[in-house]
PyMOL Python script that loads the backbone (N, CA, C, O; Angstrom):
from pymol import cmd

cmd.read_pdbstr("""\
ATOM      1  N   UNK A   1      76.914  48.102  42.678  1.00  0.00           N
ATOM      2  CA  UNK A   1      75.488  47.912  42.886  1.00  0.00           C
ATOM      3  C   UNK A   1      75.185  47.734  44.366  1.00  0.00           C
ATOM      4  O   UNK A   1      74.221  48.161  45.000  1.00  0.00           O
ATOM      5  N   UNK A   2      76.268  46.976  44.795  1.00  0.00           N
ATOM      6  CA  UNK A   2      75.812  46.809  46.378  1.00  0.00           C
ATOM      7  C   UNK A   2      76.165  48.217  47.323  1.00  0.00           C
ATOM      8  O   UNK A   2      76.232  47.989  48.531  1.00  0.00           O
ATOM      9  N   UNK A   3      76.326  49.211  47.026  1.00  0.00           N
ATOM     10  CA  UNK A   3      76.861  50.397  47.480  1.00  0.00           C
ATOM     11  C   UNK A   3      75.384  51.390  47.058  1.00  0.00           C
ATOM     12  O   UNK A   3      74.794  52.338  47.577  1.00  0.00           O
ATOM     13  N   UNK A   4      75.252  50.724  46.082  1.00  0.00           N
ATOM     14  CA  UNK A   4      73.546  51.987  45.584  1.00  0.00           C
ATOM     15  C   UNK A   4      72.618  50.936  46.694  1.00  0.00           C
ATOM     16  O   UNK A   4      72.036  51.756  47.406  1.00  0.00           O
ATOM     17  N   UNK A   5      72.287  49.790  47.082  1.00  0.00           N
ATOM     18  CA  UNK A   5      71.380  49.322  48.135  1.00  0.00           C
ATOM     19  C   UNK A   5      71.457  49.503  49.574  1.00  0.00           C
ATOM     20  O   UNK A   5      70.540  49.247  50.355  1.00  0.00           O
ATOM     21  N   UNK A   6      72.710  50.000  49.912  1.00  0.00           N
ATOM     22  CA  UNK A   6      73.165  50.290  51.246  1.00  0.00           C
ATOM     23  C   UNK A   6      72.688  51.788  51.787  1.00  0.00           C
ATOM     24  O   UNK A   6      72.472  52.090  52.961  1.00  0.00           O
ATOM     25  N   UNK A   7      72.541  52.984  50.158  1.00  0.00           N
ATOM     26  CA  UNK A   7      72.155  54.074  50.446  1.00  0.00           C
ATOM     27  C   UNK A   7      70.527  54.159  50.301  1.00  0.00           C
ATOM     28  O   UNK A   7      69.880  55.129  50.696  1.00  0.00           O
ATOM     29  N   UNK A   8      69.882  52.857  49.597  1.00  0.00           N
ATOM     30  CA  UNK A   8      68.675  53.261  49.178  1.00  0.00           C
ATOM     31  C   UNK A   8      67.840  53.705  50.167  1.00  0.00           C
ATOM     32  O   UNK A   8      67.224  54.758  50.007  1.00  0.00           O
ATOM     33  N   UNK A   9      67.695  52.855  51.476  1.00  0.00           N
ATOM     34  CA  UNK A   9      67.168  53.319  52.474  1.00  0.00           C
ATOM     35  C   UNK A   9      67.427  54.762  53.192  1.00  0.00           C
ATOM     36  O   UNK A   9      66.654  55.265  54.007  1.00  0.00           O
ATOM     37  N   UNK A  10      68.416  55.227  52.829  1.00  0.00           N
ATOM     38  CA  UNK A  10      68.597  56.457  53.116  1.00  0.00           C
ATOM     39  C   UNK A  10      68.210  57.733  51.832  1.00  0.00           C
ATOM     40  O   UNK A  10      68.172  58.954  51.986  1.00  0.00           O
ATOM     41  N   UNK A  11      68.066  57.270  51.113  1.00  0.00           N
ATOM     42  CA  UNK A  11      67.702  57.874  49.774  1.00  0.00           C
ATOM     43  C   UNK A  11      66.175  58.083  50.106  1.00  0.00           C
ATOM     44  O   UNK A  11      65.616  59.134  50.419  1.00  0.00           O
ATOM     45  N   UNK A  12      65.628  56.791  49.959  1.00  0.00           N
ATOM     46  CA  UNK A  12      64.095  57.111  49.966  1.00  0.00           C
ATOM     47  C   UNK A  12      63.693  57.824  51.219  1.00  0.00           C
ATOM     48  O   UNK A  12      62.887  58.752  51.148  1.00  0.00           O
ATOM     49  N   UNK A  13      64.350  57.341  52.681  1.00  0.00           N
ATOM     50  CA  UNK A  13      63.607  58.643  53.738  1.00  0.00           C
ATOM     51  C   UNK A  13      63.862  59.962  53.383  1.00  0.00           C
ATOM     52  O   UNK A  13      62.951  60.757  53.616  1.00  0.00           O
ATOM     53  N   UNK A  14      64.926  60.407  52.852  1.00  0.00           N
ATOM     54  CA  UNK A  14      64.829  61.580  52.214  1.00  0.00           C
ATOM     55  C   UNK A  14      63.698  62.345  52.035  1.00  0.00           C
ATOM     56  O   UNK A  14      63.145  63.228  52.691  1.00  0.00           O
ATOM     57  N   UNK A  15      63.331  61.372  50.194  1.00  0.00           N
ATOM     58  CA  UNK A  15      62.703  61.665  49.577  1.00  0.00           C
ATOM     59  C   UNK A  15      60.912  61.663  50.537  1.00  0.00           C
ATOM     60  O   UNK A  15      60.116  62.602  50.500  1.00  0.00           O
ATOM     61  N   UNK A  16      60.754  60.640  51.126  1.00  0.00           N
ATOM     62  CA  UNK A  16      59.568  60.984  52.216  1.00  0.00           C
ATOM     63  C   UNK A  16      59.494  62.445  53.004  1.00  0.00           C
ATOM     64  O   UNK A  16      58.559  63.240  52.911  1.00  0.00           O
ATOM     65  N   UNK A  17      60.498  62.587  53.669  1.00  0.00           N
ATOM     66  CA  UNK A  17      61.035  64.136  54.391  1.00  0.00           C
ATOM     67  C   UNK A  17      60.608  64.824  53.634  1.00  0.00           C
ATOM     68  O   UNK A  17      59.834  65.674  54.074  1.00  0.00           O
ATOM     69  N   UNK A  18      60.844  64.813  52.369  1.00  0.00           N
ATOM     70  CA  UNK A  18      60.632  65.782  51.586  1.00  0.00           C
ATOM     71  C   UNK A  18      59.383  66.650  51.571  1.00  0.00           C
ATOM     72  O   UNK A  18      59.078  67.816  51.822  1.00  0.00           O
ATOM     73  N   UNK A  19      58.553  65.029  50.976  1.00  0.00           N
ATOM     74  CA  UNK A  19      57.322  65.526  50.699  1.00  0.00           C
ATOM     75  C   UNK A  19      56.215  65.439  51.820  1.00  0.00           C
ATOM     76  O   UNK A  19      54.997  65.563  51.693  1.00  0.00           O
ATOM     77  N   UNK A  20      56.998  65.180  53.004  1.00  0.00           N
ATOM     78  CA  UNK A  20      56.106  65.211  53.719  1.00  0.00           C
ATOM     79  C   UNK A  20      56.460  66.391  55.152  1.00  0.00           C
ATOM     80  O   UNK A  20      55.758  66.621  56.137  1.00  0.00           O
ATOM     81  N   UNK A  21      57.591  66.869  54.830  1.00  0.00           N
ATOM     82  CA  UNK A  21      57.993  67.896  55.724  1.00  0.00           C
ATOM     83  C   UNK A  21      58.238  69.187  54.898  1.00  0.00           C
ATOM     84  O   UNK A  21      57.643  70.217  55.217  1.00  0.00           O
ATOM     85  N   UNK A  22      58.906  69.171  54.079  1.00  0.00           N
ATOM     86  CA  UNK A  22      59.914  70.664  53.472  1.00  0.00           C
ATOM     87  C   UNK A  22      58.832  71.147  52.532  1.00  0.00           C
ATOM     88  O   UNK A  22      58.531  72.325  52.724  1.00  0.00           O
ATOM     89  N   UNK A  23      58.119  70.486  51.485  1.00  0.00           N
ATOM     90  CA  UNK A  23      57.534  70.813  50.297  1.00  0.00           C
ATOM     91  C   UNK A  23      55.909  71.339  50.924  1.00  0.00           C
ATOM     92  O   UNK A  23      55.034  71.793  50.187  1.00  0.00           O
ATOM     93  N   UNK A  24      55.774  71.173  52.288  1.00  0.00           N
ATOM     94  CA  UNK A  24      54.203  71.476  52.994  1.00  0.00           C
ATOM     95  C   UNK A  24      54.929  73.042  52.931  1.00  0.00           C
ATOM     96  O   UNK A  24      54.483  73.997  52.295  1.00  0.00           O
ATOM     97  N   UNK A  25      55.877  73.030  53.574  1.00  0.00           N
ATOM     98  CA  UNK A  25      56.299  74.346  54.683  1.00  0.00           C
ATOM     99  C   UNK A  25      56.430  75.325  53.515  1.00  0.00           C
ATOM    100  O   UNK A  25      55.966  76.456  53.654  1.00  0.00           O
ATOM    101  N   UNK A  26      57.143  74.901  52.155  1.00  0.00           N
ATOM    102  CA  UNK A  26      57.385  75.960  51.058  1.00  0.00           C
ATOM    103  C   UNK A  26      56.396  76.304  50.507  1.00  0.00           C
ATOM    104  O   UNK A  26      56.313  77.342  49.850  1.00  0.00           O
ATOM    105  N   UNK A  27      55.432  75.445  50.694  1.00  0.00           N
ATOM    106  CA  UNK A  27      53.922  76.164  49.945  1.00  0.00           C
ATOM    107  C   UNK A  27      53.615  76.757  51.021  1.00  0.00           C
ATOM    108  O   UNK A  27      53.169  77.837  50.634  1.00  0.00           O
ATOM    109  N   UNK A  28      53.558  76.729  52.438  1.00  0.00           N
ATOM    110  CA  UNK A  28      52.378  77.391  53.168  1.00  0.00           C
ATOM    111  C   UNK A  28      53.336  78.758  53.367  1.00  0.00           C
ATOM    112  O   UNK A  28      52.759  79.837  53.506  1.00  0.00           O
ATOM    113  N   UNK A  29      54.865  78.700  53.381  1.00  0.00           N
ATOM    114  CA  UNK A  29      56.013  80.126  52.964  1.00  0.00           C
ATOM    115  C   UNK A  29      55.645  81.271  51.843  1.00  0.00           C
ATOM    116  O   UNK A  29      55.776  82.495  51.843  1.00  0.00           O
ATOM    117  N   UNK A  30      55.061  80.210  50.765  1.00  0.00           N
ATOM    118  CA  UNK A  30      54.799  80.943  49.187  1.00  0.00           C
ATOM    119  C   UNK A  30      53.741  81.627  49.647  1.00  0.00           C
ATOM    120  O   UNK A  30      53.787  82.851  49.518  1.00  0.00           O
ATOM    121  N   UNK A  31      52.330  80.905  50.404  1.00  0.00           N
ATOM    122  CA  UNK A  31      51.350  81.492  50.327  1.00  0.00           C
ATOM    123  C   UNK A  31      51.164  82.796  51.265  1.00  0.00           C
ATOM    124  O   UNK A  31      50.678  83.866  50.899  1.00  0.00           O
ATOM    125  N   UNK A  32      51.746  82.421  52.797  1.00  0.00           N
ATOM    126  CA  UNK A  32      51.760  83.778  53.269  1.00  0.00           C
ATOM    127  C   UNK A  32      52.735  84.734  52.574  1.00  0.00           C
ATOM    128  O   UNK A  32      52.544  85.931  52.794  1.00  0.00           O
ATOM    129  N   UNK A  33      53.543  84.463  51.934  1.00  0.00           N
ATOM    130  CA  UNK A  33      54.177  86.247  51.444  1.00  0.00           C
ATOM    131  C   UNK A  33      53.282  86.351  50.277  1.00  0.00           C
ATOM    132  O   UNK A  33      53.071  87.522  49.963  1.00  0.00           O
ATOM    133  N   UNK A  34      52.853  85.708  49.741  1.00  0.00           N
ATOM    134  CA  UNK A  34      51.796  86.392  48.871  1.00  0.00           C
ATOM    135  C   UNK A  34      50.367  86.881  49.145  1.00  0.00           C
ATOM    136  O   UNK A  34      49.559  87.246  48.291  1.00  0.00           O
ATOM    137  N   UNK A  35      50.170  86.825  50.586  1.00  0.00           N
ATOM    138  CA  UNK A  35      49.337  86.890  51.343  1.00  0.00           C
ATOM    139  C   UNK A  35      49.359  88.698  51.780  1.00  0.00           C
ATOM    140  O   UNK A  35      48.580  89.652  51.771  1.00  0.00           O
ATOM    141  N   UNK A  36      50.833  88.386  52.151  1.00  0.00           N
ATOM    142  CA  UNK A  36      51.383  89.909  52.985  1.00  0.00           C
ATOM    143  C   UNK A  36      51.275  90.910  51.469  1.00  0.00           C
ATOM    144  O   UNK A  36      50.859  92.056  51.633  1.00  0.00           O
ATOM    145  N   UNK A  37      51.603  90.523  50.195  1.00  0.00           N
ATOM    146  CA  UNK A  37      52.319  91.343  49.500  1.00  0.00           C
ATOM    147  C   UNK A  37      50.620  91.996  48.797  1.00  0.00           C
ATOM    148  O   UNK A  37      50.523  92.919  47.988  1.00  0.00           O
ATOM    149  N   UNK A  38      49.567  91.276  49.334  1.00  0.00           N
ATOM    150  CA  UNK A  38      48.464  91.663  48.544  1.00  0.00           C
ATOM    151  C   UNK A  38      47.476  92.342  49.766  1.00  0.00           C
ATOM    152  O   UNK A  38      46.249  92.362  49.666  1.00  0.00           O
ATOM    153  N   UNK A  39      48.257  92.919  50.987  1.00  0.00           N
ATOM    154  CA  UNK A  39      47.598  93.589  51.893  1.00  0.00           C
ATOM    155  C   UNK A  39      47.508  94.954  51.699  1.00  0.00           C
ATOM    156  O   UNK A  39      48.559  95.573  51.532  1.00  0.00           O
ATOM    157  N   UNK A  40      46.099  95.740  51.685  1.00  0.00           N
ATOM    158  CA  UNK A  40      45.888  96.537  51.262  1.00  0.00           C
ATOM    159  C   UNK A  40      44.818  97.778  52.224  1.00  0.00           C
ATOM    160  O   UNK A  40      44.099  97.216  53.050  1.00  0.00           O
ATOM    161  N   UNK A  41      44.714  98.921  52.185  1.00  0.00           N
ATOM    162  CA  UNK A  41      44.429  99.728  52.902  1.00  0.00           C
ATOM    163  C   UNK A  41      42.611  99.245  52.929  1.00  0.00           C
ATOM    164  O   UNK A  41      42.025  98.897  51.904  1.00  0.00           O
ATOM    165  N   UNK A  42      42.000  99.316  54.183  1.00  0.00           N
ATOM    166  CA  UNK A  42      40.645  98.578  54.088  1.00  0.00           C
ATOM    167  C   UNK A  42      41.017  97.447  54.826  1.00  0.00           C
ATOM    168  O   UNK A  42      40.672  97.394  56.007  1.00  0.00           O
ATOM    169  N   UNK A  43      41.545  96.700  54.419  1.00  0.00           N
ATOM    170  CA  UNK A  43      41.381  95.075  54.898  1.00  0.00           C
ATOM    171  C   UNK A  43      41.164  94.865  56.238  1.00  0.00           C
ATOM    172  O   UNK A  43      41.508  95.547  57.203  1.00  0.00           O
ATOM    173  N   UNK A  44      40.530  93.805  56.173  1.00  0.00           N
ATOM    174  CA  UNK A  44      40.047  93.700  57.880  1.00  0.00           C
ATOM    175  C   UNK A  44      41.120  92.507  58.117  1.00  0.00           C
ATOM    176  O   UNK A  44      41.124  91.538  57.358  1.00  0.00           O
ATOM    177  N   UNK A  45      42.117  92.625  59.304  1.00  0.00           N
ATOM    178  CA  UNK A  45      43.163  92.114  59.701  1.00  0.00           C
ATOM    179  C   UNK A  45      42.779  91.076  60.883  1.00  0.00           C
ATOM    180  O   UNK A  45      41.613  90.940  61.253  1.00  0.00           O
ATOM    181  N   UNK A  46      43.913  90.320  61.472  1.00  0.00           N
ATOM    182  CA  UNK A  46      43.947  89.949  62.784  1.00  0.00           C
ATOM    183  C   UNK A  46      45.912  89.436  62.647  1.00  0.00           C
ATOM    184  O   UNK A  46      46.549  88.869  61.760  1.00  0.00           O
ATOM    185  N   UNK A  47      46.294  89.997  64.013  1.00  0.00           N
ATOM    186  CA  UNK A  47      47.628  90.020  64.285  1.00  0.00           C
ATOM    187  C   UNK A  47      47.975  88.617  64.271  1.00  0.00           C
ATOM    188  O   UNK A  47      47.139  87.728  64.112  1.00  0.00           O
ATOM    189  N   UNK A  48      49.105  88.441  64.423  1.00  0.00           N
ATOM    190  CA  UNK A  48      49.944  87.105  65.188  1.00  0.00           C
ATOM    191  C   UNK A  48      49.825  87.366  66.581  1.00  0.00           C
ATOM    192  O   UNK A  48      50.389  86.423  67.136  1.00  0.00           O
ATOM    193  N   UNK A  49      49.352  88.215  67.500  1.00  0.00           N
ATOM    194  CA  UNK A  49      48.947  88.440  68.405  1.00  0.00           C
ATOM    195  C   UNK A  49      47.483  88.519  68.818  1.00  0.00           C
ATOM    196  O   UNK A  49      47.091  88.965  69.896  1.00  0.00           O
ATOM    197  N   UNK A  50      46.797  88.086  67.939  1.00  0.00           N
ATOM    198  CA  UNK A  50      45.064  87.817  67.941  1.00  0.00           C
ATOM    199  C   UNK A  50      44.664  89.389  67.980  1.00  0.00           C
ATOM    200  O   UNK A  50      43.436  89.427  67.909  1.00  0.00           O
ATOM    201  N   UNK A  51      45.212  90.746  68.065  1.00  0.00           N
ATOM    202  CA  UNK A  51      44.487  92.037  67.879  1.00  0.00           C
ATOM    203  C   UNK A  51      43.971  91.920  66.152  1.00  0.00           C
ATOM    204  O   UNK A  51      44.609  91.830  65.103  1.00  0.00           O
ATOM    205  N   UNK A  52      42.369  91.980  66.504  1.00  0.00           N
ATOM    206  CA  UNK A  52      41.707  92.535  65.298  1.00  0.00           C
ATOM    207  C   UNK A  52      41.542  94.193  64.684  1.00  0.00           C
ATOM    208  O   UNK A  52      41.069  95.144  65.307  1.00  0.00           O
ATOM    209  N   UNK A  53      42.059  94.195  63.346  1.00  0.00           N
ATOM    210  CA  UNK A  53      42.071  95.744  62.981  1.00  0.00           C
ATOM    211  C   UNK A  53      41.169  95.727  61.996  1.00  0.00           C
ATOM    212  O   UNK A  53      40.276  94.889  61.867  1.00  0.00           O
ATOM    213  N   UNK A  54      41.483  97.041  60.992  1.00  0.00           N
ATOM    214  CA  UNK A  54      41.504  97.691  59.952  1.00  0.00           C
ATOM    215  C   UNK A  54      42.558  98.497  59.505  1.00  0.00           C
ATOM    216  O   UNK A  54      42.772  99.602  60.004  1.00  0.00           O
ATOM    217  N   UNK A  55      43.408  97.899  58.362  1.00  0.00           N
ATOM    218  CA  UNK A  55      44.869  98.964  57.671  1.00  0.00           C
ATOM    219  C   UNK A  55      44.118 100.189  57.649  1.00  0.00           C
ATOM    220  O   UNK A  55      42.957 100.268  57.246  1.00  0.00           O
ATOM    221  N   UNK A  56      44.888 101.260  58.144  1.00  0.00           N
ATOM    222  CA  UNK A  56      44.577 102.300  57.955  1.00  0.00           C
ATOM    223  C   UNK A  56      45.472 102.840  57.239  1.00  0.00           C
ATOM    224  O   UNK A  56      44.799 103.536  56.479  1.00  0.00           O
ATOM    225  N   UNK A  57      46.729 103.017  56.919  1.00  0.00           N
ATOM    226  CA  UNK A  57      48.016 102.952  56.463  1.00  0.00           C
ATOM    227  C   UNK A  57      48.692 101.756  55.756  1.00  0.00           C
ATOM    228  O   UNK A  57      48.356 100.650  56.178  1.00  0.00           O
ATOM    229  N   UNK A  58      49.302 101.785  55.072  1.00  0.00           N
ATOM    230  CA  UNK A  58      50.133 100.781  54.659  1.00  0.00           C
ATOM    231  C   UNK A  58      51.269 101.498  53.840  1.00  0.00           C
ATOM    232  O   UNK A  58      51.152 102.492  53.123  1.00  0.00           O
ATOM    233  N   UNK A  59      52.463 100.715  54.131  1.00  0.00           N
ATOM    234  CA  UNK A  59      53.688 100.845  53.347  1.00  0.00           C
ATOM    235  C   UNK A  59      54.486  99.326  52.894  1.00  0.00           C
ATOM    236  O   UNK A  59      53.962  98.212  52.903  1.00  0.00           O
ATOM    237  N   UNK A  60      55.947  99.683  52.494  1.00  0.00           N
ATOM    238  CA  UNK A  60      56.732  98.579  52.146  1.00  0.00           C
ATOM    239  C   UNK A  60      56.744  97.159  53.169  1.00  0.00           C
ATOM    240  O   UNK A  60      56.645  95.985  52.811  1.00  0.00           O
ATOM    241  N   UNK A  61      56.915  97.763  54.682  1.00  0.00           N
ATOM    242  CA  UNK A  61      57.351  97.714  55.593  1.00  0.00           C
ATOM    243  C   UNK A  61      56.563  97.021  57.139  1.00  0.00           C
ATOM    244  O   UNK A  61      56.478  95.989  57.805  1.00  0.00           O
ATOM    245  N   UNK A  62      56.059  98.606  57.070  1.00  0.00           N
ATOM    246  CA  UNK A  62      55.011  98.973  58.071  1.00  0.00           C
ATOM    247  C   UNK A  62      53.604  99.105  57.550  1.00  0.00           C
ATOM    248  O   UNK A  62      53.490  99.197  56.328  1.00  0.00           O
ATOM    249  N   UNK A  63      52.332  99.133  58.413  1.00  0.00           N
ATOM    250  CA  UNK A  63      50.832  99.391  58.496  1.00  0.00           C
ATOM    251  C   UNK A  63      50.330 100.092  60.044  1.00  0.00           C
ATOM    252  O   UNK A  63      50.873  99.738  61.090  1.00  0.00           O
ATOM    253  N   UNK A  64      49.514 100.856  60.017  1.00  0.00           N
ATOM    254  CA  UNK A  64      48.590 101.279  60.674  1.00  0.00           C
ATOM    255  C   UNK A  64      47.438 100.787  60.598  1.00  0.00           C
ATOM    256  O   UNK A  64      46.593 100.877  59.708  1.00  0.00           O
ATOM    257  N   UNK A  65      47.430 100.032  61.991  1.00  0.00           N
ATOM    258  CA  UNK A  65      46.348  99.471  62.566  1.00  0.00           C
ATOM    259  C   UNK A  65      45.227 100.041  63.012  1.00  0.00           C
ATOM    260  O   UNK A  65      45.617 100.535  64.070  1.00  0.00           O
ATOM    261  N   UNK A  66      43.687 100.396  62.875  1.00  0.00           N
ATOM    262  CA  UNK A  66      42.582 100.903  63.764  1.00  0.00           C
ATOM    263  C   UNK A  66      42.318  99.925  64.459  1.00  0.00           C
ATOM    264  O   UNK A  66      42.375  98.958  63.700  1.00  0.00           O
ATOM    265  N   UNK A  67      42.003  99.521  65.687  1.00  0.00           N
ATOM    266  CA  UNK A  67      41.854  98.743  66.261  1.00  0.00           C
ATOM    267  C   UNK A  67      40.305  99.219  67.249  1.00  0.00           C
ATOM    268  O   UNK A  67      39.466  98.503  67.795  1.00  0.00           O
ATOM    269  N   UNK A  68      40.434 100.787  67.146  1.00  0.00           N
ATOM    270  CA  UNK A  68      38.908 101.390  68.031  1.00  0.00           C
ATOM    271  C   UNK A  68      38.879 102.327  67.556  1.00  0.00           C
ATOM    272  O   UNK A  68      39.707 102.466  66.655  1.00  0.00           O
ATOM    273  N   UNK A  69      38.176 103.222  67.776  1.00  0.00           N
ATOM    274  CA  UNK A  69      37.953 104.593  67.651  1.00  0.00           C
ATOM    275  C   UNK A  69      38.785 105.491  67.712  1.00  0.00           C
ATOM    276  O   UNK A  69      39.198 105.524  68.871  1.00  0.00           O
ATOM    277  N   UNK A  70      39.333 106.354  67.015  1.00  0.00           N
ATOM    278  CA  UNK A  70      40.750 107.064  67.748  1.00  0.00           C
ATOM    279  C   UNK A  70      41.919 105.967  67.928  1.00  0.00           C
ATOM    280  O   UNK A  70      43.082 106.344  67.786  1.00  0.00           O
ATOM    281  N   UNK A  71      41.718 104.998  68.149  1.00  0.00           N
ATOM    282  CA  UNK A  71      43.535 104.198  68.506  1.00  0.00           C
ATOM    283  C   UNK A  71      43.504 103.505  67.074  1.00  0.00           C
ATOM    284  O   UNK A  71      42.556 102.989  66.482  1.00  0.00           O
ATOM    285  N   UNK A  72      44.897 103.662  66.685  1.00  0.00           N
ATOM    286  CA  UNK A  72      45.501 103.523  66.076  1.00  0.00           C
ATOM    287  C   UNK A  72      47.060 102.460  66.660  1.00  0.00           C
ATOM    288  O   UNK A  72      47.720 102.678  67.676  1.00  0.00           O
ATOM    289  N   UNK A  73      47.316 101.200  65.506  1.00  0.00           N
ATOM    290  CA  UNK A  73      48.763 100.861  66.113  1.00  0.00           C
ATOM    291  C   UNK A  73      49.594 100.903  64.804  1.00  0.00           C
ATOM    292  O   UNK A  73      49.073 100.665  63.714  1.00  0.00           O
ATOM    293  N   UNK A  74      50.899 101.212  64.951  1.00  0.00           N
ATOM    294  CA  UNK A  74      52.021 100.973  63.985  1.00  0.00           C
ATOM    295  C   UNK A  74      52.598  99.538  64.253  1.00  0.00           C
ATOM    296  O   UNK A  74      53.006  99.294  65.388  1.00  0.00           O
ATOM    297  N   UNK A  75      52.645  98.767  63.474  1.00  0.00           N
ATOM    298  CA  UNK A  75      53.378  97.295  63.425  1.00  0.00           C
ATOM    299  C   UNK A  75      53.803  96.978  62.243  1.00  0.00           C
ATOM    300  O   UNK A  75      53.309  97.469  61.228  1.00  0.00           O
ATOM    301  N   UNK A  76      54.779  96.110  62.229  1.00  0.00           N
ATOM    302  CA  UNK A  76      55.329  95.501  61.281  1.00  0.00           C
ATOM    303  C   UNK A  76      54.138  94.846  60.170  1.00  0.00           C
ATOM    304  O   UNK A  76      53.169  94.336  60.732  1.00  0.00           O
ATOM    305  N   UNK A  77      54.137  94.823  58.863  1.00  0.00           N
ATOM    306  CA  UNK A  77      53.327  94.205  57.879  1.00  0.00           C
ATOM    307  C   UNK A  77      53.485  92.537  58.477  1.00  0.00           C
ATOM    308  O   UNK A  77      52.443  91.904  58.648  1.00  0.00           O
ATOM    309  N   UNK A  78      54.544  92.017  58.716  1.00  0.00           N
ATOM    310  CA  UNK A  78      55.014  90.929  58.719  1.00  0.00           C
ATOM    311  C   UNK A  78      54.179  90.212  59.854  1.00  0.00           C
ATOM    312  O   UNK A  78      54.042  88.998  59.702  1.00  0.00           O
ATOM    313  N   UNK A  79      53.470  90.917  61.224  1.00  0.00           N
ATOM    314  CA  UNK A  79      52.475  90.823  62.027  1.00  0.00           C
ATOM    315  C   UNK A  79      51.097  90.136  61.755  1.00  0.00           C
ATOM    316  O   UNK A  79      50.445  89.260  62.322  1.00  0.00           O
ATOM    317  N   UNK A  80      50.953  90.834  60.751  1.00  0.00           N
ATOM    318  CA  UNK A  80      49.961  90.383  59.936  1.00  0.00           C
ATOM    319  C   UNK A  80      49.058  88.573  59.773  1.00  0.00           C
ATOM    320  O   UNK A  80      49.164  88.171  58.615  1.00  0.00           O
ATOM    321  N   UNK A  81      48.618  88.005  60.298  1.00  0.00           N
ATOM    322  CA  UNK A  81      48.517  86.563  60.851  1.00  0.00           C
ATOM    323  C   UNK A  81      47.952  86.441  59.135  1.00  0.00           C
ATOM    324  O   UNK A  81      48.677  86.444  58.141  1.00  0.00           O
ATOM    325  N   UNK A  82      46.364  86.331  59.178  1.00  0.00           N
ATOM    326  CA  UNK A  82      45.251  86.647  58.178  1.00  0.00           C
ATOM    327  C   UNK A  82      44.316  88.007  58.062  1.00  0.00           C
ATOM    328  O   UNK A  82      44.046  88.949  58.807  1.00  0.00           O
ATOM    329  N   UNK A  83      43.986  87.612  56.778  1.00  0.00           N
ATOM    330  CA  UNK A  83      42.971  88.578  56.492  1.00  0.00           C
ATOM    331  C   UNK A  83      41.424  87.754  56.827  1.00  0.00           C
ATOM    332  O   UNK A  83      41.196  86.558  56.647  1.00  0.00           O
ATOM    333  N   UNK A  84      40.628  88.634  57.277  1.00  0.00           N
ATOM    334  CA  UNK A  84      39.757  88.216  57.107  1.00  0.00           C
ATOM    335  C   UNK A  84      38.310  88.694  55.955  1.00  0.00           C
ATOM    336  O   UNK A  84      37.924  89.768  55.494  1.00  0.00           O
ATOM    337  N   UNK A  85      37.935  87.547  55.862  1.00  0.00           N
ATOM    338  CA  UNK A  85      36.505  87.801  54.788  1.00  0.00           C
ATOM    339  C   UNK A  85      35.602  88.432  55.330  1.00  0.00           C
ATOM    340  O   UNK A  85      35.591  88.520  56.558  1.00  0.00           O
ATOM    341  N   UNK A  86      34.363  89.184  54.354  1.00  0.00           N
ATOM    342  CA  UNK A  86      33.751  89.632  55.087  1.00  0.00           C
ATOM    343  C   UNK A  86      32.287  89.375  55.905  1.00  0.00           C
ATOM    344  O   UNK A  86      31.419  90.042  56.468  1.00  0.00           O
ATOM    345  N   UNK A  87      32.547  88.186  55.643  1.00  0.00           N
ATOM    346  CA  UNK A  87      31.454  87.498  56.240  1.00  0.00           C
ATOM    347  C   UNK A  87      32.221  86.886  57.819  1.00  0.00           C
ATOM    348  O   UNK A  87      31.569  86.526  58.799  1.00  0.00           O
ATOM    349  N   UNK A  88      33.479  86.896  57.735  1.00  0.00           N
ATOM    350  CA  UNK A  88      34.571  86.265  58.951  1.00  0.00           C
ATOM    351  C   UNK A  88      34.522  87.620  59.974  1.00  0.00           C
ATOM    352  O   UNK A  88      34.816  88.744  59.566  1.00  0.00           O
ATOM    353  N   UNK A  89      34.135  87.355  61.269  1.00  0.00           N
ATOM    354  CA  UNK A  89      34.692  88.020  62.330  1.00  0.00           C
ATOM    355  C   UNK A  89      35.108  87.708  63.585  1.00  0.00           C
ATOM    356  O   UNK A  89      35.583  88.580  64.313  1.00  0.00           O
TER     357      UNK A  89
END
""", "prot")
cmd.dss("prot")
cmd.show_as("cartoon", "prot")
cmd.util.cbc("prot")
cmd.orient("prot")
C-alpha cells in the first residue's frame, strides 16, 4: 500500500497531462484530417501560408489553387490551413 502512495502523485499528473495536453491535440488531429478529407473542388481555401484560393483541382494528394485570374498553384492538400464560409473572407 505504501508503494501505490509513493506513485499516486505521479499517477494523477499523468492523468492531468492527459486531459489537459494529449486528449486537446487528438481532437483538434481528428478534426483537421477530417477537415482535409472533406475538401472539395469549389471551396474557398486559405493556406498555412495565409494565400487565399479556390480548389480548382483536387486529388488524393495534391490541389490546384486559383489564387487570380489565370494563376493557378499546385500544393500539397496537407497546406490547406481552413476552409472558409461563405459569408468569411
Amino acid at each position: 500500500m505504501d508503494q501505490i502512495g509513493a506513485f499516486l502523485p505521479l499517477i494523477l499528473l499523468f492523468v492531468v497531462f492527459y486531459f489537459l495536453l494529449i486528449r486537446p491535440q487528438q481532437k483538434q488531429q481528428k478534426n483537421r484530417k477530417e477537415m482535409l478529407s472533406k475538401l472539395k473542388k469549389g471551396d474557398r481555401v486559405v493556406t498555412i501560408g495565409g494565400i487565399h484560393g479556390i480548389i480548382k483541382e483536387i486529388d488524393e494528394n495534391n490541389l490546384s489553387l486559383r489564387v487570380a485570374e489565370n494563376i493557378s498553384l499546385k500544393m500539397s492538400r496537407a497546406a490547406v490551413d481552413r476552409v472558409l464560409e461563405e459569408n468569411e473572407e
